[in-house]
C-alpha positions as CSV (number, residue, x, y, z in Angstrom):
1,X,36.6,51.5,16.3
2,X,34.6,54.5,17.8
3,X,35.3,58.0,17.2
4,X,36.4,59.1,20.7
5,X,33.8,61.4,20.6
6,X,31.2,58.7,20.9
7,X,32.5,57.5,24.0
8,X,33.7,60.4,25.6
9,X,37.4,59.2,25.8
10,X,37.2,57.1,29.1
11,X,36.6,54.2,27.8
12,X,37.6,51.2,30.1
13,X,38.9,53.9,32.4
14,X,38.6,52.2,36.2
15,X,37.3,54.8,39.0
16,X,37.2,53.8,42.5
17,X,34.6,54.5,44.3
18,X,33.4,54.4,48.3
19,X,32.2,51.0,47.6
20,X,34.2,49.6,45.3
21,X,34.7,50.6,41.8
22,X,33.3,51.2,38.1
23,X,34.9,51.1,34.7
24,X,33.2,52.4,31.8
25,X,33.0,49.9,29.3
26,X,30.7,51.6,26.1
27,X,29.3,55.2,25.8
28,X,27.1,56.2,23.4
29,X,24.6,59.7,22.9
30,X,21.8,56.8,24.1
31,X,22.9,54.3,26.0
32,X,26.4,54.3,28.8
33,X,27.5,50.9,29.9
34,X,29.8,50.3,33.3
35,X,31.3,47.3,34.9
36,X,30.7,47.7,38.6
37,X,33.4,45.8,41.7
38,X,31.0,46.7,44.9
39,X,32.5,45.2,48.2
40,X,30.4,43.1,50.4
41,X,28.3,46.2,53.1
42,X,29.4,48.6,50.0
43,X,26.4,51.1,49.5
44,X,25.6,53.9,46.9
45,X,24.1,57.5,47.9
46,X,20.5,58.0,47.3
47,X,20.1,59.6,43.6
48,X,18.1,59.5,40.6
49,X,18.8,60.0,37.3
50,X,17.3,61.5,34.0
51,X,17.4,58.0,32.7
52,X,16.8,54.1,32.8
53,X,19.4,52.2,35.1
54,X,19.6,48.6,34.7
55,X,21.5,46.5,37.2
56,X,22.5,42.4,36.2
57,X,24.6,40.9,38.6
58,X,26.9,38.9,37.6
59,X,28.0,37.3,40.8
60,X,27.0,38.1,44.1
61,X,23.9,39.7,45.8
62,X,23.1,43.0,45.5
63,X,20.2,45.1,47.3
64,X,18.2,47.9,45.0
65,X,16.3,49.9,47.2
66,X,13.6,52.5,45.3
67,X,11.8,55.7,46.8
68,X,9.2,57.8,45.2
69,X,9.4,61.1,47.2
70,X,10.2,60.3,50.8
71,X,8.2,57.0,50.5
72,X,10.2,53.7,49.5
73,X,8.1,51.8,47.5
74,X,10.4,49.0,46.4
75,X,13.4,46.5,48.0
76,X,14.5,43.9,45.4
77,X,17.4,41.3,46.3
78,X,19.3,40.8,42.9
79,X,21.6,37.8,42.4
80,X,23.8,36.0,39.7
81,X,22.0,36.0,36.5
82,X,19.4,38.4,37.8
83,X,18.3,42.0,36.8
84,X,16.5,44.8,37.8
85,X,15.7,48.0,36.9
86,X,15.0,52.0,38.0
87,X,13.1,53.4,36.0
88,X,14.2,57.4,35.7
89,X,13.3,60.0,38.4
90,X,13.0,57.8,41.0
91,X,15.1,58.1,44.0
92,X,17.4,54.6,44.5
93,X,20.5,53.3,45.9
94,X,22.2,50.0,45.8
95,X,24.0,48.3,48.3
96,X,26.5,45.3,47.8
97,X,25.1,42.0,50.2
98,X,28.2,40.0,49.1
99,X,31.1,40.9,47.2
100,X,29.6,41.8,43.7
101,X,30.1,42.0,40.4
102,X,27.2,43.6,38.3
103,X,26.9,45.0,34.8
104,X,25.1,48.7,35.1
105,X,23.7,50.0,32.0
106,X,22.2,53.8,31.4
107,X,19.4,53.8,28.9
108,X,18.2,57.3,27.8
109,X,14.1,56.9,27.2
110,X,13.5,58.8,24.1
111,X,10.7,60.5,23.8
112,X,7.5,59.8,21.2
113,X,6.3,63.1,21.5
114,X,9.6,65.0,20.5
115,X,8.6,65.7,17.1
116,X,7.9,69.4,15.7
117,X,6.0,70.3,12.6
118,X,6.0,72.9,10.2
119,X,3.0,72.0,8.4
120,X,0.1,69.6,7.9
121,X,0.2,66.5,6.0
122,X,-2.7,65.4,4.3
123,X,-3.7,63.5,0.7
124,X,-2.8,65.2,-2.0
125,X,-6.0,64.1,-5.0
């Protein structure tokens, strides 16, 4: 069992939502896992996130639409056993083509280039 501090104490808490609903199934400093019910003509806002999001539809057919600035660069038709993914800072939404059921998952890239040094290494002779 998880500390409830690793999940942030909502865990399989069910939220409804304009388009259907979400339950949070796993959290973690790294990765945030939800269990999404989006009706049939359901639809998302247009957002972007800080972070991977990964879509795999379980049942259903679900439409992942993808912007860069103004410009939408990207329509993808996701169905059962299918993924996608938006990669952070890009503008998406999602919209529910049939009744779905999809697995969402939150992936925090970390960075390579987030280390800080004190000194130098070298070879010591």
């Amino acid at each position: 069992m998880l500390p409830e501090e690793a999940y942030g104490g909502d865990f399989a808490l069910r939220q409804g939502k304009d388009w259907g609903y979400t339950t949070l199934i796993f959290k973690s400093q790294t990765v945030e896992v939800h269990d999404l019910e989006i009706e049939r003509g359901g639809f998302c806002s247009e957002h972007k996130h800080q972070k991977i999001n990964i879509f795999y539809v379980q049942t259903g057919l679900l439409k992942v639409r993808i912007w860069q600035g103004k410009k939408m660069i990207d329509e993808t038709i996701v169905g059962s056993g299918q993924t996608t993914a938006v990669y952070r800072g890009f503008w998406h939404d999602f919209e529910g083509l049939k009744d779905t059921r999809c697995i969402e998952i939150y992936h925090v890239f970390l960075e390579s280039g987030d280390i800080k040094r004190r000194t130098k290494g070298g070879l010591k002779k």
